[in-house]
C-alpha positions in Angstrom: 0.0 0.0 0.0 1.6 3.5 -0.9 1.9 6.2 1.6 -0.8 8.4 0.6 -3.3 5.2 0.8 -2.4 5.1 4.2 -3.0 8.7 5.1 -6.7 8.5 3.3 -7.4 5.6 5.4 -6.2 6.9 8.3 -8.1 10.3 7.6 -11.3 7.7 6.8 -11.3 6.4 9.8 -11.4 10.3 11.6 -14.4 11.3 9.7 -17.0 11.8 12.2 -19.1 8.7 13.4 -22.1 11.1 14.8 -21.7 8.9 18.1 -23.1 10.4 21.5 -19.3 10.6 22.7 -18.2 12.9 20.0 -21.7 14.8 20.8 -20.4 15.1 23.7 -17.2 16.6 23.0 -18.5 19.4 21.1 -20.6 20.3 23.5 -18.0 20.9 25.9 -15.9 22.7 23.7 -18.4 25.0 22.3 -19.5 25.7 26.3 -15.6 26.2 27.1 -15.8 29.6 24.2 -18.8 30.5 25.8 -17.9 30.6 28.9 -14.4 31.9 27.5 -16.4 35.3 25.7 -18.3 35.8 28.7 -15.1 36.0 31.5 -13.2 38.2 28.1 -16.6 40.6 27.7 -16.6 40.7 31.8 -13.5 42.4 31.8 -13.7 44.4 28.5 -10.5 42.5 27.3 -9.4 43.5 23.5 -7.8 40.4 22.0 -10.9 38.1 22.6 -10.0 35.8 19.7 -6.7 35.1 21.2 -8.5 32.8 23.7 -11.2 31.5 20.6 -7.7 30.7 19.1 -6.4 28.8 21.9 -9.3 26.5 22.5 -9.2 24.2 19.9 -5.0 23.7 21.0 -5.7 22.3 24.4 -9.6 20.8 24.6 -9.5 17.6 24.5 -12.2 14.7 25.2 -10.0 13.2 27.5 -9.8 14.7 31.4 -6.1 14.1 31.9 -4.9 15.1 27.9 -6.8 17.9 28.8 -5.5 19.0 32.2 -1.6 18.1 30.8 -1.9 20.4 27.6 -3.5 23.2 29.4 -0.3 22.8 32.3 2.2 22.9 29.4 0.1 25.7 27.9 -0.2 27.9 31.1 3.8 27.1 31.7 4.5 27.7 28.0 2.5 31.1 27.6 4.2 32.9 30.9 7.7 31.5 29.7 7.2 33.0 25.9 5.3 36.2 27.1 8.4 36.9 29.6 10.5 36.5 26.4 8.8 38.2 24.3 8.4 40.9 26.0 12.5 41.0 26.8 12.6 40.9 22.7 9.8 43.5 22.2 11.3 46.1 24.9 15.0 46.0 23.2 14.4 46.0 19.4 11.6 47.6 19.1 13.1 50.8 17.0 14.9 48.0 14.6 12.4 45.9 13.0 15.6 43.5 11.6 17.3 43.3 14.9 13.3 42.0 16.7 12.7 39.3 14.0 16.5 38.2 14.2 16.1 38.1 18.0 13.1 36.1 18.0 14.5 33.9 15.2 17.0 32.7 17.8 14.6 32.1 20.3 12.1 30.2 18.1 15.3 28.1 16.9 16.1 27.4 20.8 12.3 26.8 21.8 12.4 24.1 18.5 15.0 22.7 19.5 14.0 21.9 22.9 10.2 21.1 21.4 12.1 17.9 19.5 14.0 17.0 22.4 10.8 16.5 24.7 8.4 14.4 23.3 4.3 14.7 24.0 2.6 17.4 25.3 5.7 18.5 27.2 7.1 19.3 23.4 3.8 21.3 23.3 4.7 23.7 26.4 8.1 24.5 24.1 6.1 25.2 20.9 3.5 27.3 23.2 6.3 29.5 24.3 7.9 30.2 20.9 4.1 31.1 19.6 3.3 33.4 22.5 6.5 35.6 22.0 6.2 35.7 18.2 2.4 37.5 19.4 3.8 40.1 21.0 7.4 40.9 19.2 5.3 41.1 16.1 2.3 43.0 17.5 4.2 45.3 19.3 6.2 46.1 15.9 8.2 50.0 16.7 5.9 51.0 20.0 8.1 49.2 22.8 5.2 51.1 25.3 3.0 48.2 24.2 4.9 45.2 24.6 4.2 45.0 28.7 0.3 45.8 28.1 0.2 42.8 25.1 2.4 40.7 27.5 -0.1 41.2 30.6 -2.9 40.9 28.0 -1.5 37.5 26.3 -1.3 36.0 29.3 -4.7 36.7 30.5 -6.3 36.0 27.4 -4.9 33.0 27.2 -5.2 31.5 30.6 -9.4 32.2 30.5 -9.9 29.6 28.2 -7.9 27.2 30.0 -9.2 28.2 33.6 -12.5 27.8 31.6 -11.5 24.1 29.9 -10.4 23.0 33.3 -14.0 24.1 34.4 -16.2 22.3 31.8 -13.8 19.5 31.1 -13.4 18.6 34.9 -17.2 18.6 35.6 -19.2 18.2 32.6 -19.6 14.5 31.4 -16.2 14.4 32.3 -14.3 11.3 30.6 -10.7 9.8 32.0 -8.1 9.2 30.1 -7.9 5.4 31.4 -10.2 4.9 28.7 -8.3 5.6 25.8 -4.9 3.9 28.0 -7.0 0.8 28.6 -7.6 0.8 24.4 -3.8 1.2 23.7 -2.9 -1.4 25.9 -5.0 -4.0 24.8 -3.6 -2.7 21.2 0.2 -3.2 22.4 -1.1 -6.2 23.6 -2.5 -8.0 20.4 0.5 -6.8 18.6 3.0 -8.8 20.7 1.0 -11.7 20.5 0.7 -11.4 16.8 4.6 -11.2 17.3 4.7 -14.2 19.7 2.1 -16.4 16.9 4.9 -15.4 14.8 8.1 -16.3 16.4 7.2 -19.8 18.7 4.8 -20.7 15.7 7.6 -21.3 12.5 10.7 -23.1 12.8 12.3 -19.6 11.1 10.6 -16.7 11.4 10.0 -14.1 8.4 12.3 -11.4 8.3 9.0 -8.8 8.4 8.1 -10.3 11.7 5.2 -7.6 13.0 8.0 -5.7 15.4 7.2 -2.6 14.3 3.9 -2.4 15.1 4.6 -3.7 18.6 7.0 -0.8 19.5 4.8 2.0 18.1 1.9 0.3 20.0 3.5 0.0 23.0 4.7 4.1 22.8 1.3 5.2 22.3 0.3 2.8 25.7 3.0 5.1 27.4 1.9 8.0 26.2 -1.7 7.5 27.1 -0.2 6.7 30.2 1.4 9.6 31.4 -1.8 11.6 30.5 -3.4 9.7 33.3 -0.7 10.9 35.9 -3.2 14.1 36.0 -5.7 12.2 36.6 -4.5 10.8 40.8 -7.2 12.0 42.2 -9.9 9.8 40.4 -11.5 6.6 42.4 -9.8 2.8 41.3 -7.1 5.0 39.5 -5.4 2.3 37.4 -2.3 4.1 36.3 0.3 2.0 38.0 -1.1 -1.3 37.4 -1.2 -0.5 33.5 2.0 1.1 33.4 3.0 -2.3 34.9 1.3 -4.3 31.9 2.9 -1.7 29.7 6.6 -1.8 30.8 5.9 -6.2 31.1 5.1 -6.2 27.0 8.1 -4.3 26.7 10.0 -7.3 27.9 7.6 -9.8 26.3 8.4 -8.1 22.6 12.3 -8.3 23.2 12.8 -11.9 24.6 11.0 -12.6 21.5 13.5 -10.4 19.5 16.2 -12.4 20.7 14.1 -15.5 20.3 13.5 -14.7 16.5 17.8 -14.1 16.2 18.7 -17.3 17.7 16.2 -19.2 15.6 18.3 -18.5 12.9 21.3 -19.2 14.2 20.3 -23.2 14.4 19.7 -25.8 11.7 16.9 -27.0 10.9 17.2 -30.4 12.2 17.4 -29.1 15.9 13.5 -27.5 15.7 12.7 -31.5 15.7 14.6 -32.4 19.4 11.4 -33.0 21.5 12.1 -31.1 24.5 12.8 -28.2 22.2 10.0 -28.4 20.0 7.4 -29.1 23.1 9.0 -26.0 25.2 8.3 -23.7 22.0 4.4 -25.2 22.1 3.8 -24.7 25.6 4.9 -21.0 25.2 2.7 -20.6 22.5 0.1 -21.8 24.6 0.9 -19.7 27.5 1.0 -16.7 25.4 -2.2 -17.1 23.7 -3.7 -17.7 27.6 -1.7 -14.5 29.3 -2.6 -11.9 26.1 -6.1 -13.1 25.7 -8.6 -10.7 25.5 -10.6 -11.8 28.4 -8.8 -13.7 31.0 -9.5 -14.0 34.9 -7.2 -13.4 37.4 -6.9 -16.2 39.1 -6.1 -17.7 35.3 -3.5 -15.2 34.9 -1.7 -16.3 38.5 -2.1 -20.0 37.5 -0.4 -19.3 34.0 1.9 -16.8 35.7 3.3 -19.7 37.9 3.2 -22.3 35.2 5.5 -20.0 33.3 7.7 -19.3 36.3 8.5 -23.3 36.6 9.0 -23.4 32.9 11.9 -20.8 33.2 13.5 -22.8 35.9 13.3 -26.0 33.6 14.0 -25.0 30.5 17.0 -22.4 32.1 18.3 -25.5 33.9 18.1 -27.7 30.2 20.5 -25.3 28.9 22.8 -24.7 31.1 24.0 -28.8 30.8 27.7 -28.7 29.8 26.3 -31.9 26.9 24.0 -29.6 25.3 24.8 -27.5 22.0 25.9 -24.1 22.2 23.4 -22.9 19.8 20.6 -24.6 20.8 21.5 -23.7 24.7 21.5 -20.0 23.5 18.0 -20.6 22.1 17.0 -22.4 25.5 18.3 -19.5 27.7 16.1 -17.2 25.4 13.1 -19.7 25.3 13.5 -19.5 29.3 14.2 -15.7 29.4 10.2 -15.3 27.3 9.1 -17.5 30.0 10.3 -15.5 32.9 8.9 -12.3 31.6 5.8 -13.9 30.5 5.1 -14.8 34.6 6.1 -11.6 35.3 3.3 -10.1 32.6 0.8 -12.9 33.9 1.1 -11.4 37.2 1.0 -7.9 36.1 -2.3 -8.2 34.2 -4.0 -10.3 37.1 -3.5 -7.2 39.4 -5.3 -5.0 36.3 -7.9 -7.2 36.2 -8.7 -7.9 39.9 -6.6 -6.1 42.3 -8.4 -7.7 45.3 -7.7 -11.7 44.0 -4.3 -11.3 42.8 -2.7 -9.3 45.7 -4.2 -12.2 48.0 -2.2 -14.9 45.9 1.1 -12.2 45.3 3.3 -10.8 48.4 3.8 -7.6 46.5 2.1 -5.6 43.2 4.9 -4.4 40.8 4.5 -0.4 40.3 6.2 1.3 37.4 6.3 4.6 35.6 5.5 5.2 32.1 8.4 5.4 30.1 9.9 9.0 29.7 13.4 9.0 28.9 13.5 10.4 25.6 15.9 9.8 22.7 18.3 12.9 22.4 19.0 13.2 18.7 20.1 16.5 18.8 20.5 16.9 14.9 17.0 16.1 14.4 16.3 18.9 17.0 18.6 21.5 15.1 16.5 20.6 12.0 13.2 21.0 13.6 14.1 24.5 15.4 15.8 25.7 12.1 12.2 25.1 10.0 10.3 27.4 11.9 13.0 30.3 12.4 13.8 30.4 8.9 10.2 30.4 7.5 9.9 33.5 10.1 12.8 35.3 8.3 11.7 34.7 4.9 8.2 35.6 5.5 9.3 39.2 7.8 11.9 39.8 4.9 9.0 39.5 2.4 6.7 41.8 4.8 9.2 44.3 5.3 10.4 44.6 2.1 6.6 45.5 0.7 5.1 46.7 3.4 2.9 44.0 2.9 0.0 44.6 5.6 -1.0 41.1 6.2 2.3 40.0 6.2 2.7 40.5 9.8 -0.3 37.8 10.6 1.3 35.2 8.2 4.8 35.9 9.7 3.5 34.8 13.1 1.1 32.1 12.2 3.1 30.1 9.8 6.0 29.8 11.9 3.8 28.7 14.8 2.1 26.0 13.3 5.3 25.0 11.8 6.2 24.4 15.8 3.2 23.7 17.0 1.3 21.0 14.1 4.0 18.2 14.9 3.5 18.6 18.5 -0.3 17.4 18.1 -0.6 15.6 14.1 1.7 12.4 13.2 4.5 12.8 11.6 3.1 10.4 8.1 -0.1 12.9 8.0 1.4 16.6 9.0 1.1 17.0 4.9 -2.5 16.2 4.9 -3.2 18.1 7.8 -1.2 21.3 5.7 -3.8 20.7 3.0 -6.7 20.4 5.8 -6.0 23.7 6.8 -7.2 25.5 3.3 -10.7 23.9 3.3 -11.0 24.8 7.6 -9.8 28.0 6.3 -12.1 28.8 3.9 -15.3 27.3 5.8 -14.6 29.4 8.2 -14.4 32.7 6.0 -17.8 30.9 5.3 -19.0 31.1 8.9 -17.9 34.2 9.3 -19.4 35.8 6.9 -23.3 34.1 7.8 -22.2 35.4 11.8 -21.2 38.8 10.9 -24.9 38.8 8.8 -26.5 37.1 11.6 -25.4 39.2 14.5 -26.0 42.2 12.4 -30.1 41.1 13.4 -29.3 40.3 17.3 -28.3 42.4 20.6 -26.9 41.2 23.3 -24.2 38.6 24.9 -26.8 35.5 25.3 -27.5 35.8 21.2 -23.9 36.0 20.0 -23.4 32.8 23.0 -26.1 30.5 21.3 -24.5 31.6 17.9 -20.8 31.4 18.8 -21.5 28.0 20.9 -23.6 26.5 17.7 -21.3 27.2 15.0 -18.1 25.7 17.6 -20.2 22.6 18.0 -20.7 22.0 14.5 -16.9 22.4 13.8 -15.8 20.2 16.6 -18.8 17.9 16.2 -17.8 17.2 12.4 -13.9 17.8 12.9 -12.9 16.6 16.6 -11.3 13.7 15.7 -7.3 14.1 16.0 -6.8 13.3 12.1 -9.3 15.9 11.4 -8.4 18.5 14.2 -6.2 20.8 11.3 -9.9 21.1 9.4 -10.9 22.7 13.0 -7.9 24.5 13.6 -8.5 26.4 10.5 -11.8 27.3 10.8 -11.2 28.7 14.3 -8.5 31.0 13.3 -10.3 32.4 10.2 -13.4 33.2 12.8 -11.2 34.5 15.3 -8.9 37.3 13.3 -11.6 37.9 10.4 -14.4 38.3 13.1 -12.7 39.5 16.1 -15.7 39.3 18.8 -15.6 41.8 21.6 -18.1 44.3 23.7 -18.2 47.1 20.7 -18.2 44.9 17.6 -16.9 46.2 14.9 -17.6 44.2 12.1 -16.1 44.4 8.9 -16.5 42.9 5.8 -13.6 44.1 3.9 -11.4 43.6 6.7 -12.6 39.5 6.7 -12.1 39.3 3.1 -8.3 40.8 3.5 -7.5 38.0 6.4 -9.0 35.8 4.1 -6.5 36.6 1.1 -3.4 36.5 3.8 -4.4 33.5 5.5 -4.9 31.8 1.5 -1.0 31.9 1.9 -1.0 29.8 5.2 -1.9 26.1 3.9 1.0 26.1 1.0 3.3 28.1 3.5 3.3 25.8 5.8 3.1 23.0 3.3 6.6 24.0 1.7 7.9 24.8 6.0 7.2 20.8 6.5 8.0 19.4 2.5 11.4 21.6 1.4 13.0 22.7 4.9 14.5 19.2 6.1 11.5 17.2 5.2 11.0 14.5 7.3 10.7 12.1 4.4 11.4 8.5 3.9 15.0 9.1 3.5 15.5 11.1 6.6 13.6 8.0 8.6 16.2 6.3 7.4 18.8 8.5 8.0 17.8 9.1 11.1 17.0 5.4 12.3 20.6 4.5 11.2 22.5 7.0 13.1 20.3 6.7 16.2 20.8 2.7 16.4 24.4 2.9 15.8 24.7 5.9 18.6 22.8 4.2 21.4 24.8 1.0 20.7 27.9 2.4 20.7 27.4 4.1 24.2 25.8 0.7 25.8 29.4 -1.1 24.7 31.5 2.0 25.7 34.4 0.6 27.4 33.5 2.8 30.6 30.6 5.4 31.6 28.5 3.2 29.2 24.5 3.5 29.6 22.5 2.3 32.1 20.6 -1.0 31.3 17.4 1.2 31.3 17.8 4.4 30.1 19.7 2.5 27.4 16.1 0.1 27.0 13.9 3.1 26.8 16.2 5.6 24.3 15.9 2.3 21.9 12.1 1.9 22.2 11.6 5.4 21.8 13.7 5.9 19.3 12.6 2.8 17.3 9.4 3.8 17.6 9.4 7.3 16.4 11.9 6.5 13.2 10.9 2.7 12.1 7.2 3.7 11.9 7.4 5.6 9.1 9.2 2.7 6.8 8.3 0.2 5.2 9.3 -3.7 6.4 8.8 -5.1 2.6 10.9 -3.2 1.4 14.8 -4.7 1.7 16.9 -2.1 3.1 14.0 -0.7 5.5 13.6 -4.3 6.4 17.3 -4.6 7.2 17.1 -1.1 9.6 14.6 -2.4 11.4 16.2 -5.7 12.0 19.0 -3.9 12.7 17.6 -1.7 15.2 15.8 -4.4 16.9 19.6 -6.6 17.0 21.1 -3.6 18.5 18.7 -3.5 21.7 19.3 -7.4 22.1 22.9 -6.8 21.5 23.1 -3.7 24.2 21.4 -6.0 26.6 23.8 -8.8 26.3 26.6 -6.5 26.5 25.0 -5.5 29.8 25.0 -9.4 30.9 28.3 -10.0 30.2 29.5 -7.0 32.5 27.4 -7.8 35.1 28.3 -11.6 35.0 32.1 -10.9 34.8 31.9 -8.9 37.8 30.9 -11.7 39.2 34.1 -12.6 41.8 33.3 -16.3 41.0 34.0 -16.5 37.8 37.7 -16.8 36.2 39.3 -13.6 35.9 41.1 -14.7 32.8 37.3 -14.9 31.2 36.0 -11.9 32.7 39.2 -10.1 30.7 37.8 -11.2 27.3 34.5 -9.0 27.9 36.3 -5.5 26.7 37.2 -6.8 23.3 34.1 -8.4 22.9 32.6 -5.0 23.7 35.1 -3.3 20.9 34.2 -6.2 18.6 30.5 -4.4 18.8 31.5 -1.4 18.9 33.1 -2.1 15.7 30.5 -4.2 14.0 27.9 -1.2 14.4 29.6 1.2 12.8 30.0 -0.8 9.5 34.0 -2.1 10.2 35.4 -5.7 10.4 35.3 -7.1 14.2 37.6 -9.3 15.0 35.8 -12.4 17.2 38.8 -14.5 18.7 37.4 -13.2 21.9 34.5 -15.1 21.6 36.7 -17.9 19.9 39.0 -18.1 23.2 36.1 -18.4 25.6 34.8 -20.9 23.6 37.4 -23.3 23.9 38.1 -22.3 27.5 34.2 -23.3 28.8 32.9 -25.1 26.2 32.6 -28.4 28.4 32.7 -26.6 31.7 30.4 -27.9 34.5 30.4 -24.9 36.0 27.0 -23.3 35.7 28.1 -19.3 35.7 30.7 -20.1 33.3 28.4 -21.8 30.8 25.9 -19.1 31.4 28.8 -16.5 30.4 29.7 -18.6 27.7 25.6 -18.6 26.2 25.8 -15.0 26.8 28.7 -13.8 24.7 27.5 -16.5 22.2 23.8 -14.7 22.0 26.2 -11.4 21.1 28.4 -13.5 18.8 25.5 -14.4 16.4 24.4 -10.9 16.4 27.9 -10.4 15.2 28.7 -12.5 12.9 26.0 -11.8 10.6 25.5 -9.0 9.0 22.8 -7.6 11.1 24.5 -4.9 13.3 25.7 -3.3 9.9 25.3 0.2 8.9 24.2 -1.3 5.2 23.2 -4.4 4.4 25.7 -7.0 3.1 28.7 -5.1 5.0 31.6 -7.0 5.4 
């Protein structure tokens, strides 16, 4: 399926399905600009549609998405209006010198938006939009940049005071909701991996692990949402972060599964105890990641597991037993192990009360947030918007262009703010959903400015202003569809500008209207020509990431810590690998590759543990740093010399001793990983 099938589909399934939930929705959003208008006509503010503008950013359906946009918008907002008004109050008389100044600062607040990730990134992108406001409002007056700083920041913080009000107590919806959905998503996709991997005596190289890790980020996402959300009765946060951070482990013991499948012939699939370990797994799979499962089935299958670990874990640690087929034993009984561990994780989701009467102790975790540093992806992303700004402001001040001071703020904004909110494979759509939002709301506009031209009073232009919004949100809520919204919004906020003395004016719509024309294509050619983030640069991207993290887990000291090092790969994997395609060879070979490196970076954490073990030989704990430099090596596309792993071979090869022959399995899972050409740069390195 091509790309842009994919992004109809996906825009498909967010056209409206008139359901009572997304009723509901727009209800609450239209009563959040009510209620907005009314607290901005209260006070006789001037820049009402900066709060009409700032609605459609932060409402969501969700209590906790709600509450933790509207916290990084509140934090983002005083941060940008601060520095803003520092820019405003020193550059004022030079109009080059302001734009310059805030060029730096929306390159800074970009790069710090890519290094976040979630709505923290949109707090960064808030800041950068609220001090383009006022540098670009204030223009040559300096005396206005503290009133538009004091006036940005109360504007804004009325609609989310308001959001928190209607959102919090209105019909209001958790977040666990849309968690619990994710989860049971992650969920089916490791199993689907699992069916895969303990079902075929070699698995296929497009193995469904892409799907797992960018269903299991989107369960940690969801996740962290519902840290707002504490104060709710039965909150389940903990227990399905649990789940969550248990399918992470599930997924890789059946990475390394998958690698040492191929490392065997095919003769060894058929030794019984082998072949009937790999079935009961399956079957224990299927029963732990069912849909609907008890929890006193979970704790049976949980301990059923647990024994299985010990056996099989015992099997291969018997000096008789093939190397290769131990190393597939030792993985067989790592699955086993972690599936016990999920078993138990998911009986204490499902029924608190039963499993904690069976279990000393309920495992609590945190949803993943250690984020994946790529710092040249973030000097790309903070360059985009600060050079669109220059271009745009030369362009303006060049001409004297009057509208060019709205596009000038706008485009760079969205250019910040769009990728904070829309996925990355449909930001291109949502550029083109902007034009039609745009010009329906010229539309809307123009039948308000008619309609209110007949009407007097606050409570008409309410029921008008609270119809229309819950039309637009009712038809365009969904998050595929939210650009449609967005543009609407901003077309009825500058081009009808509601306040206490309304001013209408036609002309004055129709000349937003031609300026805000320019915004779609702007920001079209800010996302497709300014370091697009196209297939290439996935690939680009994915490559050097892999070979960055590996290199610091098998650093010969300071390396990574085991977890930091787990969650960098995940989140990295997950944001790069989604966008490729695994049928297509050398995506296929990134994604393998990026998978190897995590088992790779794990076994390189084993074998430092396990040598500084006291017990074991200290002429075999020596051999660990050139197997380390052997990786090190191997990742970044050079020949790696493996008589380490030679030496140790014929050193414990027949040794009785069980942490020897576990140190031997260990450097032979990394030895595979090696000696293929999986950890490669490119495929078919030497």
């Amino acid at each position: 399926m091509t790309q842009a099938g994919s992004m109809a589909i996906g825009l498909r399934r967010g056209m409206p399905d008139f359901s009572g939930m997304r009723a509901v929705y727009a209800f609450k959003v239209a009563l959040t600009v009510v209620l907005s208008l009314f607290t901005a006509f209260l006070f006789d503010l001037n820049h009402t549609y900066w709060a009409l503008m700032t609605v459609p950013l932060i409402v969501r359906p969700e209590a906790g998405t709600m509450v933790w946009r509207s916290v990084a918008r509140m934090a983002g907002t005083f941060a940008g209006a601060l520095a803003g008004f520092a820019i405003a109050l020193c550059f004022a008389q030079s109009a080059p010198q302001a734009i310059g100044a805030t060029a730096i600062l929306i390159f800074l607040v970009g790069y710090l938006t890519r290094m976040e990730s979630g709505i923290d990134a949109y707090g960064y992108a808030t800041c950068g939009f609220t001090a383009l406001v006022i540098v670009l409002d204030t223009q040559a007056d300096p005396a206005q940049a503290w009133p538009l700083t004091l006036a940005r920041m109360t504007e804004t913080m009325i609609p989310i005071v308001c959001g928190f009000v209607v959102m919090l107590t209105v019909f209001p919806r958790s977040v666990s909701d849309n968690a619990a959905t994710q989860l049971g998503q992650a969920q089916r996709a490791v199993r689907q991996l699992a069916d895969s991997v303990l079902a075929q005596r070699h698995p296929p190289l497009a193995a469904p692990e892409k799907g797992v890790m960018s269903a299991i980020g989107a369960a940690h996402t969801e996740l962290r949402s519902l840290t707002y959300e504490r104060s709710r009765h039965n909150w389940r946060k903990p227990r399905m972060a649990s789940v969550a951070h248990e399918l992470d482990r599930v997924a890789v013991a059946l990475t390394a599964i998958r690698f040492a499948s191929e490392n065997i012939p095919e003769t060894a699939f058929d030794i019984p105890h082998l072949r009937n370990t790999r079935q009961v797994l399956a079957a224990l799979c299927a029963r732990i990641m069912g849909d609907e499962a008890a929890a006193d089935d979970l704790l049976d299958a949980g301990d059923e597991a647990a024994a299985l670990s010990l056996e099989v874990h015992a099997s291969a640690l018997v000096p008789a037993r093939r190397v290769d087929v131990a190393v597939l034993e030792q993985s067989l009984a790592d699955l086993a192990s972690r599936l016990a561990a999920l078993a138990r994780a998911r009986a204490v989701l499902v029924d608190a009360k039963v499993a904690l009467a069976r279990l000393p102790e309920a495992p609590r975790h945190v949803p993943s947030t250690r984020r994946y540093r790529d710092r040249l992806a973030a000097v790309q992303y903070g360059l985009r918007p600060a050079i669109m700004l220059i271009l745009i402001s030369a362009i303006w001040l060049a001409t004297g262009w009057k509208g060019g001071n709205s596009l000038a703020m706008i485009v760079p904004a969205l250019s910040l703010l769009l990728p904070t909110i829309v996925p990355r494979p449909v930001r291109v759509m949502a550029g083109k959903a902007l034009a039609p939002g745009l010009f329906s709301g010229l539309c809307i506009s123009i039948g308000l400015m008619m309609a209110t031209a007949h009407v007097e009073g606050f409570p008409a232009l309410a029921l008008l202003m609270g119809v229309t919004v819950f039309v637009i949100f009712f038809i365009a809520g969904a998050i595929q569809l939210l650009p449609l919204a967005i543009g609407s919004m901003i077309m009825i906020s500058i081009g009808l500008q509601p306040s206490n003395t309304p001013t209408f004016s036609p002309s004055t719509l129709f000349n937003v209207a031609a300026t805000m024309a320019l915004l779609p294509p702007a920001f079209i050619i800010a996302i497709t020509v300014i370091f697009p983030e196209d297939h290439g640069w996935l690939q680009r991207h994915l490559r050097r990431g892999t070979t960055g993290l590996l290199m610091r887990m098998a650093a010969p000291r300071n390396h990574m810590p085991r977890l930091r090092f787990f969650d960098e790969m995940i989140d990295m994997f997950s944001d790069y690998a989604s966008g490729l395609d695994a049928d297509r060879p050398e995506d296929a070979h990134l994604i393998r590759r990026a998978r190897g490196a995590l088992v790779a970076g794990l076994a390189c954490d084993r074998l430092r543990n396990t040598a500084a073990d006291p017990a074991l030989p200290a002429d075999l704990g020596a051999l660990v740093p050139p197997m380390l430099a052997a990786t090190r090596d191997r990742v970044r596309g050079r020949s790696a010399d493996l008589s380490a792993f030679r030496t140790l071979d014929q050193a414990a090869h027949d040794s009785a001793d069980p942490l020897v022959r576990r140190f031997l399995l260990q450097a032979e899972a990394l030895r595979v990983l090696l000696a293929a050409d999986l950890l490669s740069p490119a495929a078919g390195a030497p």
